[in-house]
Structures are given as C-alpha cells and as structure tokens.
C-alpha positions as CSV (number, residue, x, y, z in Angstrom):
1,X,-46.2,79.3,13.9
2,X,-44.5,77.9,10.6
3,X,-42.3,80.0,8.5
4,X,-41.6,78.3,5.1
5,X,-38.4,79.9,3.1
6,X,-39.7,79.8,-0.5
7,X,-37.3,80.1,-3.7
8,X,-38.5,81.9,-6.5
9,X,-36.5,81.4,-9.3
10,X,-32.9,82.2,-7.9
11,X,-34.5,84.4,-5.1
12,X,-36.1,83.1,-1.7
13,X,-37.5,85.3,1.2
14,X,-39.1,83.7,4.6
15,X,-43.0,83.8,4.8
16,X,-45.4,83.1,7.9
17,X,-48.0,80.5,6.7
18,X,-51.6,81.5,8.2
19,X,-54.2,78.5,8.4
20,X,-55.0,78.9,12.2
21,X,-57.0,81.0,14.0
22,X,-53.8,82.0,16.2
23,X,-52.2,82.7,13.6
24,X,-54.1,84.8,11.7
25,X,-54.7,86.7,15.2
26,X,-51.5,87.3,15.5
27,X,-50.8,88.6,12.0
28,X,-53.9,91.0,12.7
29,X,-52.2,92.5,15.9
30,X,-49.1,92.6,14.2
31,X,-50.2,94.1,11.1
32,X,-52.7,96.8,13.1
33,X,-49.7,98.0,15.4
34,X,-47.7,98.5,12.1
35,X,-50.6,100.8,10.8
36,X,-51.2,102.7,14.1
37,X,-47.8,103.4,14.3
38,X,-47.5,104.1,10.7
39,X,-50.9,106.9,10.7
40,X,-49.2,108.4,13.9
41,X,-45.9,108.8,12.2
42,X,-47.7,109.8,8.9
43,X,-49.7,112.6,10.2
44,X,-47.5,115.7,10.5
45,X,-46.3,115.4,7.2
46,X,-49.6,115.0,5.2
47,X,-51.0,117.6,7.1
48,X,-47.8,120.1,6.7
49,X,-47.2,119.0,3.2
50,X,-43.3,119.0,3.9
51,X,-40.8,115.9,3.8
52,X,-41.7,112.3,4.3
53,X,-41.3,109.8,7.2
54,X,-38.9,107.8,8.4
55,X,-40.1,103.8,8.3
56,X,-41.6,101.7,5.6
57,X,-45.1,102.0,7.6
58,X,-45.3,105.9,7.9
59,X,-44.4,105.9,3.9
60,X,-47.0,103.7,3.2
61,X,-49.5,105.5,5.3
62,X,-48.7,108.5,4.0
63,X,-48.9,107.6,0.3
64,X,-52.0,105.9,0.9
65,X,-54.2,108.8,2.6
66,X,-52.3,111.2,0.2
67,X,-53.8,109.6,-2.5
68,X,-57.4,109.1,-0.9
69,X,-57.4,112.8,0.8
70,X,-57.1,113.9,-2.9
71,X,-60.3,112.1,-3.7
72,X,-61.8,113.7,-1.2
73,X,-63.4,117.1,0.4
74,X,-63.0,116.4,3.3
75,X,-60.3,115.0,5.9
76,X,-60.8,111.9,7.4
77,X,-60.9,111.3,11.2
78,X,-58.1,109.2,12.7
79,X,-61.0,106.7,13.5
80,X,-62.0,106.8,9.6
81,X,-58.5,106.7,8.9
82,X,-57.5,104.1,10.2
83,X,-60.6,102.1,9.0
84,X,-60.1,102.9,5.9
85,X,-56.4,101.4,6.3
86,X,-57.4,98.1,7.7
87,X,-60.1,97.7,5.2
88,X,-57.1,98.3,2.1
89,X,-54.5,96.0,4.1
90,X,-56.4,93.3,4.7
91,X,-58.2,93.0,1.6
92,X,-55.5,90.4,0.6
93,X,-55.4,88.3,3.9
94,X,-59.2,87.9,4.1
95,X,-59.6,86.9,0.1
96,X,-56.3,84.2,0.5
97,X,-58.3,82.8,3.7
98,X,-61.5,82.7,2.8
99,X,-60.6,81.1,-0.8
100,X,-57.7,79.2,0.2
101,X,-58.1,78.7,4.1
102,X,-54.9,80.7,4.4
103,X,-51.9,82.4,2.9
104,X,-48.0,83.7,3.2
105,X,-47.6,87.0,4.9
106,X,-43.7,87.8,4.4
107,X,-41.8,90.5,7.0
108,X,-43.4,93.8,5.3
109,X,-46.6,92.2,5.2
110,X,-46.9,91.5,1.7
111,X,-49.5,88.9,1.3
112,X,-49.6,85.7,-1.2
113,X,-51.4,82.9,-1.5
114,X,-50.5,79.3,-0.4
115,X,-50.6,77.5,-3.8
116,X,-46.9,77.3,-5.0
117,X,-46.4,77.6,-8.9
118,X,-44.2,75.4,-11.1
119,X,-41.2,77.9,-10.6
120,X,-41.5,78.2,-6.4
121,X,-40.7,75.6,-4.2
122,X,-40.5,75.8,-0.2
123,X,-36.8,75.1,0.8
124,X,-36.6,75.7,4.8
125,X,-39.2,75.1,7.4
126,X,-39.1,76.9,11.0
127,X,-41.0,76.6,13.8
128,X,-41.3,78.9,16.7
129,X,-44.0,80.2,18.6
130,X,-43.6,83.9,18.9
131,X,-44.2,86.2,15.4
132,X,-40.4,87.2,14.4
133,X,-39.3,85.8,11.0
134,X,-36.4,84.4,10.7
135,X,-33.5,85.7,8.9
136,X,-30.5,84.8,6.9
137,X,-27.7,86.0,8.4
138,X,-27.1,87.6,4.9
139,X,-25.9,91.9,5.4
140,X,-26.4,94.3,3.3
141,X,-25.7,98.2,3.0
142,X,-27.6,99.9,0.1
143,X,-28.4,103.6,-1.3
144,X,-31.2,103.8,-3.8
145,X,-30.3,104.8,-7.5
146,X,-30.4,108.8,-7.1
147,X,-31.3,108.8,-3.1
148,X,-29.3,110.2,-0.2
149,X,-29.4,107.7,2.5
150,X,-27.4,104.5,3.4
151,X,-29.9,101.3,4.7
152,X,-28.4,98.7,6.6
153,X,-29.9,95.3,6.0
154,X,-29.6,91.7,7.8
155,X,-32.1,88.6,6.3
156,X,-33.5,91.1,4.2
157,X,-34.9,93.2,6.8
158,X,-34.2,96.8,7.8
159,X,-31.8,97.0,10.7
160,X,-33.3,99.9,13.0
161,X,-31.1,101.7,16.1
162,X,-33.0,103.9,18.1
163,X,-35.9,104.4,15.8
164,X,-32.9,104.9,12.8
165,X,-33.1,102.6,9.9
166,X,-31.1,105.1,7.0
167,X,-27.7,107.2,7.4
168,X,-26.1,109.9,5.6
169,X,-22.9,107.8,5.2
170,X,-21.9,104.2,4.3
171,X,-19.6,104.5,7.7
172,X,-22.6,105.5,9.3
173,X,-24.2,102.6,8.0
174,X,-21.3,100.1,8.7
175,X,-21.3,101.7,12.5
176,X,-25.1,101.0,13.0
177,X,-24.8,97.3,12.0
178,X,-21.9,96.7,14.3
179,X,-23.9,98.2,17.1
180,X,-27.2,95.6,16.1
181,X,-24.7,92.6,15.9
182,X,-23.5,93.7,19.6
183,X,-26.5,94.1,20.2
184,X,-27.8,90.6,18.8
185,X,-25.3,89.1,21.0
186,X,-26.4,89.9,24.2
C-alpha cells in the first residue's frame, strides 16, 4: 500500500492512495468494521435519546441515523441500517474510482480524489503492506472551544487506552499519552 503525505497550503495529513483491487478491499473491510462498530456503539443512545458516544465512529453513526430516523416512520433494521450506512460512506470511494480509477482515503476515512490542485503537492511517500497510516510523531492535547474533555493526539490521530480517547483533565490527558508512548515502545 502507498501512503502519500500531501501539503495543503501550510497544512499536510497522510492519505492511502486506492488504485488496486487490494487496496480498495482493504479500505472496504476497514471502513465496514469502522461502521459496525460505530452502529453497535450508536444504538443505545439513539434509541434512549440520552448522551452521545464515545468514538468518532459511534458520533458519526449516531448523527447520521438521527437525522434519517427523523425522515422516517419507521425504525430501521440493523440489516437496513447498516445498508443504508455503506450506501452514504461509500458514495465517495466508488464515484473517485470509477471516474478517476482511484482516490485518497486519509485516517478518518475522509475521501478525495487523486488529482492534486495548484496549491497541493505530495511531500512524503511510504510504503508498507498492512493498512496503518503513518504518523508524525507530532503530540497534541486539545479541549474544544466550550467542551469538557481533554483529547490526546499523536500524527493527528486520536490516541485511545482501553477503549478511552477523551479525559476530564489535561493530567489525565498527559498520563494517557505516556502510557501509549510506553506502550509504542514495546
């Protein structure tokens, strides 16, 4: 698999670049674990109306079905469901390949297409051949404007310990990327 790191203006983010049939297979199981997991972690909270969950993929989910259930009369089936997910997530993916014969899938499977405009350029290539994206060893610890909750961040991505990826404290925080470096180490 080839990751390019593209630079947008002064920003740049890692991307998988899908033009193979392997590729795009492994984006597909990657992508459909994401929404399983997502819909099963979704679930309690759309149908007791009370809080929100914890990863990017249950929030997603959740918004998602919230806004279609709304539409709708009656619930959906976790078979229709999770059809109906696919169909919305992948919309992207099959347009870019069909069009393009492939496209950039970055780490929270936001999908672009190949072509490069005047402003982008690709400035690191990797190649490995398992799915993980690589990262820049860059950490961060943010709040949202307004929000509660410390996230811990390496290469952009959400560190996660024991299913935990935000803290009620900045310590907290601090602590939980310690415990992924140690972990990283080993």
């Amino acid at each position: 698999m080839i990751f390019h790191k593209i630079k947008i203006y002064s920003d740049s983010g890692w991307y998988l670049l899908v033009r193979d049939l392997d590729s795009y297979t492994a984006v597909l199981l990657w992508r459909g674990r994401d929404l399983a997991k997502g819909y099963v972690e979704a679930v309690p909270f759309l149908k007791h109306g009370m809080g929100h969950p914890e990863t990017k993929q249950g929030q997603a989910v959740m918004f998602f079905l919230q806004a279609e259930l709304e539409n709708r009369e009656t619930e959906l089936s976790m078979v229709d469901a999770i059809t109906l997910l696919s169909e919305q997530f992948s919309s992207a993916r099959d347009f870019f390949y069909e069009r393009d014969g492939g496209f950039y899938i970055n780490q929270n499977g936001g999908v672009r297409e190949i072509q490069l405009s005047q402003h982008e350029s690709i400035v690191a290539e990797v190649k490995r051949t398992d799915l993980i994206f690589p990262t820049d060893d860059k950490i961060e610890i943010k709040k949202w404007r307004g929000g509660r909750h410390w996230y811990a961040k390496k290469g952009g991505m959400d560190i996660v310990i024991a299913g935990k990826q935000k803290w009620n404290t900045r310590r907290a925080a601090e602590e939980a990327v310690i415990k992924f470096e140690e972990g990283d180490k080993k």
